[in-house]
Backbone as CSV, one residue per row, in Angstrom:
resi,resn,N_x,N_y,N_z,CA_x,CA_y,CA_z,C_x,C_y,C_z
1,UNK,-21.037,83.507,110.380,-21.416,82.327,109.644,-21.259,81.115,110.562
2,UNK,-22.222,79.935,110.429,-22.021,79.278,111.464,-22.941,78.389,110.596
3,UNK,-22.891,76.524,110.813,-23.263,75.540,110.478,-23.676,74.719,111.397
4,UNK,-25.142,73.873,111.053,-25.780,72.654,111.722,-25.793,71.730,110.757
5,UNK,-26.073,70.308,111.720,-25.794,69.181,110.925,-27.016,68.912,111.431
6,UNK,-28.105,67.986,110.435,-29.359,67.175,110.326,-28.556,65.943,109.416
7,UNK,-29.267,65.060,110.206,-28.958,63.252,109.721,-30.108,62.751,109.538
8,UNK,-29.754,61.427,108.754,-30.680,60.158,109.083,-30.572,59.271,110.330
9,UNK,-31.296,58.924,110.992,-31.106,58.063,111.961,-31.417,56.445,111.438
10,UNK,-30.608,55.308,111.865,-30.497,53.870,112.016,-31.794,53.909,112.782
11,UNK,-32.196,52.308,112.376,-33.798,52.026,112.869,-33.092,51.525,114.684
12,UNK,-33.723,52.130,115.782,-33.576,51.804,116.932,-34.762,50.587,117.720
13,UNK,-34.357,49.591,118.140,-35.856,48.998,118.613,-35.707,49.315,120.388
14,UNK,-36.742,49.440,121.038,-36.729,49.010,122.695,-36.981,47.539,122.865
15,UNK,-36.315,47.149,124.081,-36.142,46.146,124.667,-37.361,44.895,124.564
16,UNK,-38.285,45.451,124.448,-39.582,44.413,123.597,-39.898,44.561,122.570
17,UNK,-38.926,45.098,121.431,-38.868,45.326,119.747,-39.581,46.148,119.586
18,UNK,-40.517,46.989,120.085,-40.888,48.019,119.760,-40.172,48.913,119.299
19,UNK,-40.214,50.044,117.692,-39.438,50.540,117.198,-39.127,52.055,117.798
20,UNK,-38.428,52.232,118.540,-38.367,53.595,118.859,-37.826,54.609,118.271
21,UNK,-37.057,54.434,117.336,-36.501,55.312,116.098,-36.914,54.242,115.125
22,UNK,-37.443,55.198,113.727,-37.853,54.518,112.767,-36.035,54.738,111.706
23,UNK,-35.795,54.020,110.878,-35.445,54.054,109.948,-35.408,55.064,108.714
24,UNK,-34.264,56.129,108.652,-34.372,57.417,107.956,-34.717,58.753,108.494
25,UNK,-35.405,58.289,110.115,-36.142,59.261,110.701,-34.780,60.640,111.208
26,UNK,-35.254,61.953,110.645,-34.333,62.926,110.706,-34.046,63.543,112.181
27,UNK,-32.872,63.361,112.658,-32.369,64.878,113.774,-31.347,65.353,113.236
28,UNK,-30.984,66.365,113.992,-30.405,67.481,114.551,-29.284,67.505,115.605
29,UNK,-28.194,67.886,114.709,-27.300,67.853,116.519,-27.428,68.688,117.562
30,UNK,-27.607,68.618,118.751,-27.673,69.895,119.695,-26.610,69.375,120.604
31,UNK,-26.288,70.906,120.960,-25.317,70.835,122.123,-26.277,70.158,123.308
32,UNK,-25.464,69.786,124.338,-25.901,69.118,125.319,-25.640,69.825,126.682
33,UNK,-26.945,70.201,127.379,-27.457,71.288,128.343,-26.560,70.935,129.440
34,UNK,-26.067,69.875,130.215,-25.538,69.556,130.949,-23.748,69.471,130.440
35,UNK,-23.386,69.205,129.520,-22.189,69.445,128.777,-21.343,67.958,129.474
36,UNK,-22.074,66.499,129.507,-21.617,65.716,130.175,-20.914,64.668,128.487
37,UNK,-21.874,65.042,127.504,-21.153,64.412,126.145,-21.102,65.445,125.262
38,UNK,-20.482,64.886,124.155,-19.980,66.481,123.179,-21.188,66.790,122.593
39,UNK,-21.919,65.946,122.296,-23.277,66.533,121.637,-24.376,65.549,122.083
40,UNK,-25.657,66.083,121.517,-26.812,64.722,121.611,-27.567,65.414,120.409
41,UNK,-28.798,64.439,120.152,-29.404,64.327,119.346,-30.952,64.758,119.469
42,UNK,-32.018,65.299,118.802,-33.420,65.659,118.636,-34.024,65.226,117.600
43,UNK,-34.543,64.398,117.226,-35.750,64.213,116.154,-36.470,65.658,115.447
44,UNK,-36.305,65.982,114.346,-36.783,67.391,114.248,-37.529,66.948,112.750
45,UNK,-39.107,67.786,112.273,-39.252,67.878,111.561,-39.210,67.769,109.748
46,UNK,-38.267,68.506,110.064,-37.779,68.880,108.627,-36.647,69.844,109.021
47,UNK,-35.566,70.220,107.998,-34.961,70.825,107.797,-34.611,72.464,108.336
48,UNK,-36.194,72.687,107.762,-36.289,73.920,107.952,-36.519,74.578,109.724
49,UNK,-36.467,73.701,110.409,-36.791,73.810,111.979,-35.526,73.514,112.614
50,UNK,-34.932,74.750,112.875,-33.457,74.806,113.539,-34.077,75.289,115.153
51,UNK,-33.684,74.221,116.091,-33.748,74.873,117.402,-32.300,75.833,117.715
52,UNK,-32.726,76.471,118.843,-32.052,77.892,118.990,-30.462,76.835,119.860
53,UNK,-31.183,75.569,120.822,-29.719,74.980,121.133,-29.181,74.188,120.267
54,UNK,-29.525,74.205,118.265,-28.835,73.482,117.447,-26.784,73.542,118.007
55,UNK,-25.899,72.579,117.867,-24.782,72.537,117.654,-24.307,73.484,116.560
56,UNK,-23.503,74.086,116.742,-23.385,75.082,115.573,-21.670,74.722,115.077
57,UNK,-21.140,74.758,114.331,-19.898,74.503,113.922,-19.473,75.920,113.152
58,UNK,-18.113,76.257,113.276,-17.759,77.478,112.363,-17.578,77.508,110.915
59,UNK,-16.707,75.734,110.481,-16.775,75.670,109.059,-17.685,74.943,108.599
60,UNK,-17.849,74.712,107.203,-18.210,72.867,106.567,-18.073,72.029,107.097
61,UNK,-16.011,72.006,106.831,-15.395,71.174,107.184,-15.186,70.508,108.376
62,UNK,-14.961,71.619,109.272,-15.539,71.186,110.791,-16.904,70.074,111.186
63,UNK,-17.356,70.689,110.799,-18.755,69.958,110.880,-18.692,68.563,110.208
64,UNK,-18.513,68.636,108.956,-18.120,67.180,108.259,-17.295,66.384,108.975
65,UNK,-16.156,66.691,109.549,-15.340,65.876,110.477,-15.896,65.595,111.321
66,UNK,-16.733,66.212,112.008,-17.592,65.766,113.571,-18.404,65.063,113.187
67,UNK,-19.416,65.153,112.060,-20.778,63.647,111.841,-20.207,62.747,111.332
68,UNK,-19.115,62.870,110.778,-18.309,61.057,109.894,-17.731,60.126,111.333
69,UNK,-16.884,61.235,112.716,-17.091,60.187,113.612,-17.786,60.241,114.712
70,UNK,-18.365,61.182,114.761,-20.060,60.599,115.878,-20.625,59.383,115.858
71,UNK,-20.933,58.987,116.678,-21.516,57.475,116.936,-22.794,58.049,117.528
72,UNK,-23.538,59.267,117.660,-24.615,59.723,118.145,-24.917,59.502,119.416
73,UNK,-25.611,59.901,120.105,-26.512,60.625,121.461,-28.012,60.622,121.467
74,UNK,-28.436,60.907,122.219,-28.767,58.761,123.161,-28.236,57.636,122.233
75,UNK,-28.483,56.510,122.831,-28.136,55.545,122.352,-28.845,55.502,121.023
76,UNK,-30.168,55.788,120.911,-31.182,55.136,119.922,-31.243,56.256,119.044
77,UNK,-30.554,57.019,118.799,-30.411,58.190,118.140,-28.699,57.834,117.187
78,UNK,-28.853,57.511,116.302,-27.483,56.466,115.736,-27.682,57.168,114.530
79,UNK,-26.335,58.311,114.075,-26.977,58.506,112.400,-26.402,57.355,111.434
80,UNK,-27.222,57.238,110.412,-26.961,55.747,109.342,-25.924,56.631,108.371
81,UNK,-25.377,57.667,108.511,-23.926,57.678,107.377,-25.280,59.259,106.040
82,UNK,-26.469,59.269,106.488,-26.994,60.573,105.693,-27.112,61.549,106.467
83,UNK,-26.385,62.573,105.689,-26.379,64.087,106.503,-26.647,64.994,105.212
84,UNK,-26.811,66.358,106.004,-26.970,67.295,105.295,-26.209,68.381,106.470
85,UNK,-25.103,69.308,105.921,-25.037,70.471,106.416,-25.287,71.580,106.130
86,UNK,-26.072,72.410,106.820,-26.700,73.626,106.394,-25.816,74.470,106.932
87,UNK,-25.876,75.937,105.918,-25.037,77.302,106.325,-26.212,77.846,107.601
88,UNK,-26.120,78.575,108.771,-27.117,79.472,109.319,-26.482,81.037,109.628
89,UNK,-27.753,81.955,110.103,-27.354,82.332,110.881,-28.235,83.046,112.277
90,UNK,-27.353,83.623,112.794,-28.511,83.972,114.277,-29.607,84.306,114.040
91,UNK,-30.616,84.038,114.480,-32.126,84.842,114.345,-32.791,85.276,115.844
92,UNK,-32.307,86.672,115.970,-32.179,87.544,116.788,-33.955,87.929,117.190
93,UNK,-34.155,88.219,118.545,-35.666,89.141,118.540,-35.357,90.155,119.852
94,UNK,-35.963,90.940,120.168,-36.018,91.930,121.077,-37.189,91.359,121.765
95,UNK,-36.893,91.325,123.270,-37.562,90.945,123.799,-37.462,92.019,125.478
96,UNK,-38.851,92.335,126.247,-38.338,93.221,127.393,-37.685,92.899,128.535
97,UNK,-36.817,93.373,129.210,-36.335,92.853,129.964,-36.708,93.530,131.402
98,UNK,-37.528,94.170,131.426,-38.343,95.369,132.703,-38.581,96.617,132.191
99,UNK,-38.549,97.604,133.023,-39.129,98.502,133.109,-37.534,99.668,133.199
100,UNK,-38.316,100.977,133.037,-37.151,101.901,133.880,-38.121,103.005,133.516
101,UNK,-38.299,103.563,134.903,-38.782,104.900,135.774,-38.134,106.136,134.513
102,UNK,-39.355,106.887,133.894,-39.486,108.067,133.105,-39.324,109.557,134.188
103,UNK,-38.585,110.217,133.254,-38.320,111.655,134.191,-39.315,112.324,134.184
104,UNK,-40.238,113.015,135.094,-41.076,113.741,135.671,-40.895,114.935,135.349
């Protein structure tokens, strides 16, 4: 059993007010590939679109403690205080990994 967190994001502007995060607009926590901050953030869809590097937490509670004090990843990625935590779990595929030589 394992849990992701999806938020609302705070409206972000760039440096000539252009809005670069809209207001309400939903991510996703993901772990962070380089492991230089505890997490970062993705703009995702909807709900139903869990990437495979979602942040995963073991409890609820866990998880609830980590988005109440996140201050979010990138900068312009800010959640406004709405979350949702979802239960998951792995979604596994078989995939080939080569070959191997049959007995004659």
């Amino acid at each position: 059993m394992a849990f992701v967190i999806f938020f609302k994001c705070k409206q972000a502007l760039a440096f000539d007010k252009t809005v670069l995060v809209k207001a309400g607009e939903l991510a996703a926590v993901m772990e962070e590939p380089e492991g230089w901050v505890e997490a970062t953030a993705w703009n995702v869809p909807d709900t139903s679109t869990i990437p495979g590097c979602a942040k995963t937490f073991e409890t609820y509670v866990e998880a609830e403690k980590f988005i109440k004090r996140w201050k979010g990843h990138p900068w312009y990625c800010i959640p406004n205080g709405e979350y949702e935590i979802v239960e998951v779990a792995p979604h596994m595929v078989t995939i080939q990994k080569g070959w191997e030589r049959k007995p004659c």
